[in-house]
N, CA, C and O of each residue as an XYZ file, in Angstrom:
640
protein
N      -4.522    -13.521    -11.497
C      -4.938    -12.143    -11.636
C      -4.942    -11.496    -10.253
O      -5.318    -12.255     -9.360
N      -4.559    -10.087     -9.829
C      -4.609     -9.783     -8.945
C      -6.108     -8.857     -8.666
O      -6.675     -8.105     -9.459
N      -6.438     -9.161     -7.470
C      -7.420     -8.507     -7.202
C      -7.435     -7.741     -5.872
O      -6.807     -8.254     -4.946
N      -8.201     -6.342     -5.612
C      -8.033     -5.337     -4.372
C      -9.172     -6.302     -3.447
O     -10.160     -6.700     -4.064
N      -9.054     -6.619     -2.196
C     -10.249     -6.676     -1.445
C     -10.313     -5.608     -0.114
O      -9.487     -5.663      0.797
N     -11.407     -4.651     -0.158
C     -11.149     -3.637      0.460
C     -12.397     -3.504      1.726
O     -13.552     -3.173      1.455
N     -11.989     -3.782      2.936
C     -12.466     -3.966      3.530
C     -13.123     -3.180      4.475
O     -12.140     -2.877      5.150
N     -14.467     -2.389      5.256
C     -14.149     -1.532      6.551
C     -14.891     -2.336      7.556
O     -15.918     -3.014      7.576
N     -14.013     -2.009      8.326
C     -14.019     -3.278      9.899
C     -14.119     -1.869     10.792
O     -13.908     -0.657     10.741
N     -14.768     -3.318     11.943
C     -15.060     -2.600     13.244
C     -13.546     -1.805     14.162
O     -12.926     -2.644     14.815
N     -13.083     -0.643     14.224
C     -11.943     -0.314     14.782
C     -11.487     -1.285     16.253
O     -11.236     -0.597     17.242
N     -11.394     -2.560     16.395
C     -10.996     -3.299     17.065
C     -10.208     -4.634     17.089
O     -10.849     -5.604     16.686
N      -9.009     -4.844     17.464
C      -8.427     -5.986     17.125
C      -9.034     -7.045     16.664
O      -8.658     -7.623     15.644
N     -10.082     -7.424     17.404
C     -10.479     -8.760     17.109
C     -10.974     -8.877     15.763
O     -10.780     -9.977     15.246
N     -11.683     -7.838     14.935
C     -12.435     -7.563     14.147
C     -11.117     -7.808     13.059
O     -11.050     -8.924     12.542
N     -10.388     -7.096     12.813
C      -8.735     -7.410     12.200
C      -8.424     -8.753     12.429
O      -8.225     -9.331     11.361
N      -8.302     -9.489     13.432
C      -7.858    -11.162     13.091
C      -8.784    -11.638     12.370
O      -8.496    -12.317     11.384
N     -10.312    -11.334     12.776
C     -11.130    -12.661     12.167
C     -10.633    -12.339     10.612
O     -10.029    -13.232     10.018
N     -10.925    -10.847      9.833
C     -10.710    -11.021      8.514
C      -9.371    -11.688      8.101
O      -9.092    -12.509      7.226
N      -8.513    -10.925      9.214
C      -7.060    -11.977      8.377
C      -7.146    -13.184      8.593
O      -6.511    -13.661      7.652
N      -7.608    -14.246      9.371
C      -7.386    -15.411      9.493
C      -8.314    -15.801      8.672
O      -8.077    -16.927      8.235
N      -9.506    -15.221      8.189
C     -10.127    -15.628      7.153
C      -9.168    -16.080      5.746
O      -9.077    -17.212      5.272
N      -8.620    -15.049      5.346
C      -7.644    -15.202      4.622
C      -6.579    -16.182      4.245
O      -6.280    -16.688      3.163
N      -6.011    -16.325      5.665
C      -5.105    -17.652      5.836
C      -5.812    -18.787      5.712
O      -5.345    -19.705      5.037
N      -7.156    -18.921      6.395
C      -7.787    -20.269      5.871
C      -8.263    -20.711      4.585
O      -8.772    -21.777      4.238
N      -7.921    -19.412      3.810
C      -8.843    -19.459      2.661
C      -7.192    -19.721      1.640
O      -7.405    -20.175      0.516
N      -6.231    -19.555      1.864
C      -4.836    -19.732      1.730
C      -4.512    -19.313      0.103
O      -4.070    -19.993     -0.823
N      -5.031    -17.560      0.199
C      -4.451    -16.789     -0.554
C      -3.181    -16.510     -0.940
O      -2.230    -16.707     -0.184
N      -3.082    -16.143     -1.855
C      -1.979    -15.584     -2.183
C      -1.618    -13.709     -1.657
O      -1.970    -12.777     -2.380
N      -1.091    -13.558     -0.694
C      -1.699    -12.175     -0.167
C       0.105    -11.707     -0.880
O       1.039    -12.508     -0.823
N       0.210    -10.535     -1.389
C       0.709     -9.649     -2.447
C       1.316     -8.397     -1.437
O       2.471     -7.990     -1.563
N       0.164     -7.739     -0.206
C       0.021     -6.980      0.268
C      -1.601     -6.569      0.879
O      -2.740     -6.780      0.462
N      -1.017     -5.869      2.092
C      -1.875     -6.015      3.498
C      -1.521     -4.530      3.468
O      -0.427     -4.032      3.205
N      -2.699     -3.904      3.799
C      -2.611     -2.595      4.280
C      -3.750     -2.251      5.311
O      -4.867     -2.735      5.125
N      -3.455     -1.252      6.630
C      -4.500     -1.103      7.592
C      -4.621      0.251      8.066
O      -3.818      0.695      8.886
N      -5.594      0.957      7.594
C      -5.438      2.205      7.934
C      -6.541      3.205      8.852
O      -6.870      2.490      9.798
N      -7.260      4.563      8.980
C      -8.588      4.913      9.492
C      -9.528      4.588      8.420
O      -9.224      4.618      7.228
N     -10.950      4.203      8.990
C     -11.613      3.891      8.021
C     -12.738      5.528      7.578
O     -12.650      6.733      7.814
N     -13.718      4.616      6.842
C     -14.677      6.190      6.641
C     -15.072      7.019      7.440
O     -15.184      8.236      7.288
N     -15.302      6.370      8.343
C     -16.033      6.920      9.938
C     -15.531      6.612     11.054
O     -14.540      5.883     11.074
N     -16.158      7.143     12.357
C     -15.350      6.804     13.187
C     -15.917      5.525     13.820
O     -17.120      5.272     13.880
N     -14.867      4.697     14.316
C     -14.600      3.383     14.924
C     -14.796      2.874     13.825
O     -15.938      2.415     13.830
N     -14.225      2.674     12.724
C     -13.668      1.898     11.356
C     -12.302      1.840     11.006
O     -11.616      2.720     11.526
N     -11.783      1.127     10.343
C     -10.780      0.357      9.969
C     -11.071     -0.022      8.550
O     -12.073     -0.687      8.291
N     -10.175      0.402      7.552
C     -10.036     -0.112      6.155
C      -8.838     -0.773      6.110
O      -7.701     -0.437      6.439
N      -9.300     -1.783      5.638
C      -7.947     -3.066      5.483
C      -8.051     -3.365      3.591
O      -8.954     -3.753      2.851
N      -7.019     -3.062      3.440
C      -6.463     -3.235      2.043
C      -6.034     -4.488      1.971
O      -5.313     -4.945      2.857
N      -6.456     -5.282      0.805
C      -5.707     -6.823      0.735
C      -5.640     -6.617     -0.749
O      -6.480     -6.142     -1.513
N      -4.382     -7.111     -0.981
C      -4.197     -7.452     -2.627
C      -3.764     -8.849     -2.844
O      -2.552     -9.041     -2.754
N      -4.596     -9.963     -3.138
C      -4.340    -11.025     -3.476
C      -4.358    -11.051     -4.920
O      -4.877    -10.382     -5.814
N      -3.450    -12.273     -4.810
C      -3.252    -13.056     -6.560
C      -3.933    -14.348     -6.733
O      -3.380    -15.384     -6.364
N      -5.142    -14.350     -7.289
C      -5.741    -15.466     -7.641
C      -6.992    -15.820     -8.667
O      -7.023    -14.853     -9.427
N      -7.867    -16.592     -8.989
C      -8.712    -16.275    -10.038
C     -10.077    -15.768     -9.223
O     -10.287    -15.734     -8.011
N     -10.884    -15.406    -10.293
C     -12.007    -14.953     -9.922
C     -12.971    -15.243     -8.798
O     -13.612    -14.583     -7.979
N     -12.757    -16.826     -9.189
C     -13.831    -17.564     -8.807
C     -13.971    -17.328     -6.981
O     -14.881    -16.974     -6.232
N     -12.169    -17.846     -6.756
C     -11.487    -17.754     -5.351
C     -11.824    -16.375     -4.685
O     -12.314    -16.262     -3.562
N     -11.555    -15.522     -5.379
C     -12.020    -13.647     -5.062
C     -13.142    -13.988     -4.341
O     -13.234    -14.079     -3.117
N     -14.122    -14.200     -5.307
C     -15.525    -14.002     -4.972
C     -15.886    -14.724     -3.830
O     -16.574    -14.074     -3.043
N     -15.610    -15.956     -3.480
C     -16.004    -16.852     -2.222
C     -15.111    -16.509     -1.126
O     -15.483    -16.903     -0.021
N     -13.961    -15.831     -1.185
C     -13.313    -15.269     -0.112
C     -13.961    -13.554      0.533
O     -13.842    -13.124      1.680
N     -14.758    -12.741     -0.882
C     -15.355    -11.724     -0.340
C     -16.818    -11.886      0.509
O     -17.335    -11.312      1.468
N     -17.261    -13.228     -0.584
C     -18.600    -13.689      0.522
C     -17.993    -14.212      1.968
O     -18.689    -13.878      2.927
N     -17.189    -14.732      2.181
C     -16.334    -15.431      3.449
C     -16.584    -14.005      4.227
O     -17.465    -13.789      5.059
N     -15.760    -13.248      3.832
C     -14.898    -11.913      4.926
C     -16.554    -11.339      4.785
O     -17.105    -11.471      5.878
N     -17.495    -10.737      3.727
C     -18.434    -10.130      3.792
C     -19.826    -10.834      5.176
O     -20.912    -10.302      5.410
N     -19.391    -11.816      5.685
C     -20.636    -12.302      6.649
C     -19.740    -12.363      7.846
O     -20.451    -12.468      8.845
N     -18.280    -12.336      8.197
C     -17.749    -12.146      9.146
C     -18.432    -10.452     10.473
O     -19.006     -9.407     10.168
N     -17.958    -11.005     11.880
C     -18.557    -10.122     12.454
C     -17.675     -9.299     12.520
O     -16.540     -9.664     12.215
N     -17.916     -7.880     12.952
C     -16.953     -6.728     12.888
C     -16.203     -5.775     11.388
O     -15.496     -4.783     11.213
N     -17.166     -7.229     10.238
C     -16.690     -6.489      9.077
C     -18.262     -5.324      8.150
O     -19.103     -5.914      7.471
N     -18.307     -4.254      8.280
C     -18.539     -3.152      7.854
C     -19.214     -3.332      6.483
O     -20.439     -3.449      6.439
N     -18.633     -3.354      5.608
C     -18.479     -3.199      4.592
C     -17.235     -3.897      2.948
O     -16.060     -3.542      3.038
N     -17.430     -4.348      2.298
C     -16.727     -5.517      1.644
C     -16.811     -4.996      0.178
O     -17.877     -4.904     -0.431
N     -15.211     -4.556     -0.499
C     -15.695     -4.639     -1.907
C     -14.370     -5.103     -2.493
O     -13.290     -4.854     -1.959
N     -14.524     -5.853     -3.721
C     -13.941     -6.891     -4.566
C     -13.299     -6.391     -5.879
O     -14.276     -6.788     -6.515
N     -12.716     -6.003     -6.589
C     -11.825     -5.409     -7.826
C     -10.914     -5.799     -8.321
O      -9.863     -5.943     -7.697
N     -11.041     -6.079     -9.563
C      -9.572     -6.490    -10.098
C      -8.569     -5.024     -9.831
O      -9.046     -3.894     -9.942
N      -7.446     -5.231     -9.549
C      -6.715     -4.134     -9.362
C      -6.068     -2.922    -10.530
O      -5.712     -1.771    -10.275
N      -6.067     -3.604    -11.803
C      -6.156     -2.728    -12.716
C      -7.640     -2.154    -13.696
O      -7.721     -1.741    -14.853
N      -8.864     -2.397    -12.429
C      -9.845     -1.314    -12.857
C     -10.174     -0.411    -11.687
O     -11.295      0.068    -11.520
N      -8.844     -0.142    -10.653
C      -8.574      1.018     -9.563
C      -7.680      1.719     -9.596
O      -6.990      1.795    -10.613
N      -7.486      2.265     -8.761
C      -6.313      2.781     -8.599
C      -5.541      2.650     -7.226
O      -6.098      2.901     -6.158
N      -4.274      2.259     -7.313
C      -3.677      1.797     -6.399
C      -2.400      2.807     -6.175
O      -1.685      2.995     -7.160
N      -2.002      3.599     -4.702
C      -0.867      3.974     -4.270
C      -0.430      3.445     -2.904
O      -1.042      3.060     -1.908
N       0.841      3.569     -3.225
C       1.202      3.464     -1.581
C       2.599      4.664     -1.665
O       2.900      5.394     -2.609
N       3.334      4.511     -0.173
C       3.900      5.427      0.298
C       5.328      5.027      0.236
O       5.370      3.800      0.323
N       6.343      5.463      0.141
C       8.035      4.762      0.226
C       8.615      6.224      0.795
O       8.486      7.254      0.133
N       9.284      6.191      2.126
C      10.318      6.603      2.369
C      11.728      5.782      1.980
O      12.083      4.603      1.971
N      12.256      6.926      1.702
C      14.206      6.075      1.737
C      14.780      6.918      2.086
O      14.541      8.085      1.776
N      15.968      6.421      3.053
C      16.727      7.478      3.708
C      18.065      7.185      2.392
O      18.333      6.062      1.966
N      18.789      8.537      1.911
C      19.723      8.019      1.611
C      21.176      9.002      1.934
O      21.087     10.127      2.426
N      22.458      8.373      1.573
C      23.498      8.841      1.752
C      23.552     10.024      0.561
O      23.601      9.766     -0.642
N      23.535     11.224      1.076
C      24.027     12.822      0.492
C      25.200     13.487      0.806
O      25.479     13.638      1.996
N      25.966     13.929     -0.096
C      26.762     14.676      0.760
C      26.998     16.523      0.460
O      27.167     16.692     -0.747
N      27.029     17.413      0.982
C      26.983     18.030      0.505
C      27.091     18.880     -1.196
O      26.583     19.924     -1.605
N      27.833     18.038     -1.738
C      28.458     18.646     -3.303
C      27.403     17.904     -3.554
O      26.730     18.601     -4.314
N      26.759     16.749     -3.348
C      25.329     16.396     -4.283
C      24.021     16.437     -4.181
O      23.288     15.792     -4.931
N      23.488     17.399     -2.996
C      22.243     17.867     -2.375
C      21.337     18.749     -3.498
O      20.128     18.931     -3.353
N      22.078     19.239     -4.584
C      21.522     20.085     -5.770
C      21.318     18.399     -6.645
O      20.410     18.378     -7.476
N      21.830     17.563     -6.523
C      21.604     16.351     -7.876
C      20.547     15.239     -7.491
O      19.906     14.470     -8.207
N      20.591     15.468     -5.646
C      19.311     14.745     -5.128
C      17.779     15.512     -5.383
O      16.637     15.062     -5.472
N      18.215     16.564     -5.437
C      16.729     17.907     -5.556
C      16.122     17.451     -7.137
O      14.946     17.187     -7.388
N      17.261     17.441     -8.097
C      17.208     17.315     -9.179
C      16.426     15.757     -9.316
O      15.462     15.632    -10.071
N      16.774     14.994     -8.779
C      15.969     13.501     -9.097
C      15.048     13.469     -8.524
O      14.389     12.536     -8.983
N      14.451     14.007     -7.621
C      13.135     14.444     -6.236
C      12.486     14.987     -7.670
O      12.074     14.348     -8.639
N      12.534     15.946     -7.505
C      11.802     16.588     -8.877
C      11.665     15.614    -10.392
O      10.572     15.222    -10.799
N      12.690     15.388    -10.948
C      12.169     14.434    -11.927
C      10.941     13.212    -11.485
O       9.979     12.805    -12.136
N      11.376     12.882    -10.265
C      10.124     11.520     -9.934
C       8.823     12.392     -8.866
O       7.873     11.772     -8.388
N       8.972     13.399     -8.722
C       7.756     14.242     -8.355
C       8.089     13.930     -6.721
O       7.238     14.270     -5.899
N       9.005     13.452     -6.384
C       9.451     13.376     -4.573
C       9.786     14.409     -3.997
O       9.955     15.434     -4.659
N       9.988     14.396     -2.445
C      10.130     15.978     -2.016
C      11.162     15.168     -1.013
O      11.060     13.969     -0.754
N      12.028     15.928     -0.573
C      12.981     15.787      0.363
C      12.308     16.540      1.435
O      12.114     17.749      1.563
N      11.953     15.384      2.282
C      11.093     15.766      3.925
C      12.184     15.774      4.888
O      11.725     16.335      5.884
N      13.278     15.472      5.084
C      14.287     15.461      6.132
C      15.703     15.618      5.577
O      16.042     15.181      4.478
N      16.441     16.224      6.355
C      17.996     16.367      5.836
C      18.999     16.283      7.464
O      18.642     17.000      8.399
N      19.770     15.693      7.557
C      20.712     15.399      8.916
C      21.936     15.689      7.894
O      21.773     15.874      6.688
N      23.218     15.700      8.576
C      24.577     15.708      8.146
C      24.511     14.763      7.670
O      24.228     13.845      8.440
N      24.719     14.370      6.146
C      25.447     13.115      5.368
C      24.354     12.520      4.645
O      24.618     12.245      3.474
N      22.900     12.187      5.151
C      21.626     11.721      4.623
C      20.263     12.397      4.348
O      20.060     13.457      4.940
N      19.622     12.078      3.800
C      18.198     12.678      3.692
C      17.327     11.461      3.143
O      17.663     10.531      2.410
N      15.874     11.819      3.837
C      15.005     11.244      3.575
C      13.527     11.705      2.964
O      12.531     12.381      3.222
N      14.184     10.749      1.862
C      12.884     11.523      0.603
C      11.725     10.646      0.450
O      11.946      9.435      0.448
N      10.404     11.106      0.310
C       9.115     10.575      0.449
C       8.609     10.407     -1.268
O       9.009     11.150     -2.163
N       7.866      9.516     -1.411
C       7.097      9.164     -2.466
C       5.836      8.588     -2.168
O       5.677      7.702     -1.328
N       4.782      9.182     -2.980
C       3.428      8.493     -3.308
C       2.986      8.189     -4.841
O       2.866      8.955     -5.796
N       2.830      7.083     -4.749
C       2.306      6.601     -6.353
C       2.351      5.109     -6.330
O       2.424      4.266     -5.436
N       2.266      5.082     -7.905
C       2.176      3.531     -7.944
C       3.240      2.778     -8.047
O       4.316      2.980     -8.610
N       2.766      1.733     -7.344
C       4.455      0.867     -7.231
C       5.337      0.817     -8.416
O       6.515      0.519     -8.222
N       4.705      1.207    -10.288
C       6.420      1.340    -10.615
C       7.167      2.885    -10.370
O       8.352      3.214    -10.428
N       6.245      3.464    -10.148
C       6.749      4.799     -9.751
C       7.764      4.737     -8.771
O       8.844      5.289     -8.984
N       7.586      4.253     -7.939
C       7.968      4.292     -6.297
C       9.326      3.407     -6.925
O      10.441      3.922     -6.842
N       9.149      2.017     -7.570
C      10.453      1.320     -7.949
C      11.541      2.369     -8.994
O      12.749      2.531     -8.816
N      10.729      2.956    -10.039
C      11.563      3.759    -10.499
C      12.346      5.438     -9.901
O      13.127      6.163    -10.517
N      11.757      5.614     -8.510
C      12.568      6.414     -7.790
C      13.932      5.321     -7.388
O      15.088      5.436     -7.794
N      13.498      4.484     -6.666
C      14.265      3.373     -5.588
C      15.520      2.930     -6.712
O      16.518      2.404     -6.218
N      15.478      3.129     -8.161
C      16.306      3.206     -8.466
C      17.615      4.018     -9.004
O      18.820      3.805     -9.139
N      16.584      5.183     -9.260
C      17.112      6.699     -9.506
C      18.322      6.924     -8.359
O      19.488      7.226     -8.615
N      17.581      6.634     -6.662
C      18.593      6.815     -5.968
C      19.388      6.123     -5.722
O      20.414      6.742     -5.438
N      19.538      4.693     -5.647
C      20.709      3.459     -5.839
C      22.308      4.520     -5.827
O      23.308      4.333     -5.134
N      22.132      5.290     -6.545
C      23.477      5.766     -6.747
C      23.992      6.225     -5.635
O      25.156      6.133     -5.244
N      22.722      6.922     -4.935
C      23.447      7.879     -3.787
C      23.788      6.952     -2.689
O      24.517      7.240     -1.739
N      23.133      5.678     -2.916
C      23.477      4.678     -1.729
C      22.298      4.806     -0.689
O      22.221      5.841     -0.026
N      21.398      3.818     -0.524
C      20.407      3.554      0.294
C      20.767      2.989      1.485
O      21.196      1.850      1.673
N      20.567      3.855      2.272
C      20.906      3.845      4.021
C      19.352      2.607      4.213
O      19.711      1.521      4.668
N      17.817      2.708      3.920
C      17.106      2.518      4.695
C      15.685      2.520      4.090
O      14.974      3.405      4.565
N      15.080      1.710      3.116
C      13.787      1.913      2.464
C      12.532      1.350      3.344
O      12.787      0.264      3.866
N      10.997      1.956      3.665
C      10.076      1.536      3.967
C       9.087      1.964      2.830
O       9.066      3.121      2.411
N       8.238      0.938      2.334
C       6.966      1.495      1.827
C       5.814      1.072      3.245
O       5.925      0.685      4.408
N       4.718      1.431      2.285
C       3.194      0.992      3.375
C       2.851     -0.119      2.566
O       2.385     -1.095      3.154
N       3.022     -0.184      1.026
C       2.441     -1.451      0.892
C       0.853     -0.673     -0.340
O       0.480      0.453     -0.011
N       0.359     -1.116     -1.173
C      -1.276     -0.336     -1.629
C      -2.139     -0.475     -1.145
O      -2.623     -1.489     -0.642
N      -2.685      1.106     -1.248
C      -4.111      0.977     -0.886
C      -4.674      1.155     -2.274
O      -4.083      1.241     -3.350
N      -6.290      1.198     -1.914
C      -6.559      0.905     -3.528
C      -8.148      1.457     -3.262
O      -8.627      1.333     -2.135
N      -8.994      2.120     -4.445
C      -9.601      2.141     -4.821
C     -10.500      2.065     -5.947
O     -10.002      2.814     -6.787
N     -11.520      1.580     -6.398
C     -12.291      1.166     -7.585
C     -12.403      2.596     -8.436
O     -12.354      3.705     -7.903
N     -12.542      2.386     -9.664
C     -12.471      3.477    -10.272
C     -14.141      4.161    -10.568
O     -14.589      5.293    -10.753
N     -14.759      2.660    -10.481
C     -16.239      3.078    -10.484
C     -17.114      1.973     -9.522
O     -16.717      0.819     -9.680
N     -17.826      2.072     -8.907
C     -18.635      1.008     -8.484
C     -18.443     -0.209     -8.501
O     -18.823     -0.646     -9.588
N     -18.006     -1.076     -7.789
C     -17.383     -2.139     -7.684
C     -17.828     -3.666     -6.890
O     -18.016     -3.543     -5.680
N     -17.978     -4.832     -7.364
C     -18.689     -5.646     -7.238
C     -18.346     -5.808     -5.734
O     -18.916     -6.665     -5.059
């Protein structure tokens, strides 16, 4: 089962290894890692999406929850949150099909943020099948160059 562990850490490297190496010792199944600003300032929210059972969740959130530099600690199965992340893709356009790229931007709710001679690079936020069902929409035009961030995630209500 996959579960969110959502972390806010002290805004300092060290504070970031101990939780990840927590992790590695604890020899998760990690899915996806995300690190971003946290609530406040000098915080850090670290997104982890592991695959494993309950039991493992829970003794890895008590693990990371008594670590120093960690803030704040919460635990979720990932389908009682909500989870997005981000995908740029640059792709090959050429002029005669810049009206058929607009056209698929719009069907998957994407916006074309950049345009150069020959390519453009269109942005997406949602959930990863969203983001997969753009990544395939454009296949046609020929993918120069895909990055996502990976999910972040939040509980939908109060969360253990």
């Amino acid at each position: 089962m996959a579960y969110a562990l959502s972390l806010n850490i002290d805004q300092e490297l060290l504070s970031l290894n101990r939780a990840v190496g927590e992790l590695r010792r604890r020899n998760l199944a990690i899915e996806s890692l995300a690190v971003g600003p946290g609530d406040g300032p000098g915080e850090t929210r670290l997104t982890v999406i592991v695959n494993t059972d309950d039991a493992t969740a829970e003794m890895a959130m008590r693990k990371l929850d008594k670590l120093s530099g960690v803030r704040g600690a919460t635990r979720f199965r990932v389908e009682d949150g909500i989870t997005h992340e981000l995908a740029l893709v640059k792709v090959h356009v050429t002029e005669e099909r810049v009206a058929e790229l607009r056209d698929v931007c719009a069907r998957h709710k994407a916006t074309v943020v950049a345009e150069v001679p020959d390519a453009a690079i269109v942005e997406l936020a949602g959930s990863g099948s969203s983001i997969l069902a753009l990544i395939q929409a454009l296949a046609s035009f020929g993918i120069r160059e895909l990055v996502r961030s990976g999910p972040v995630a939040l509980p939908r209500v109060s969360a253990s």
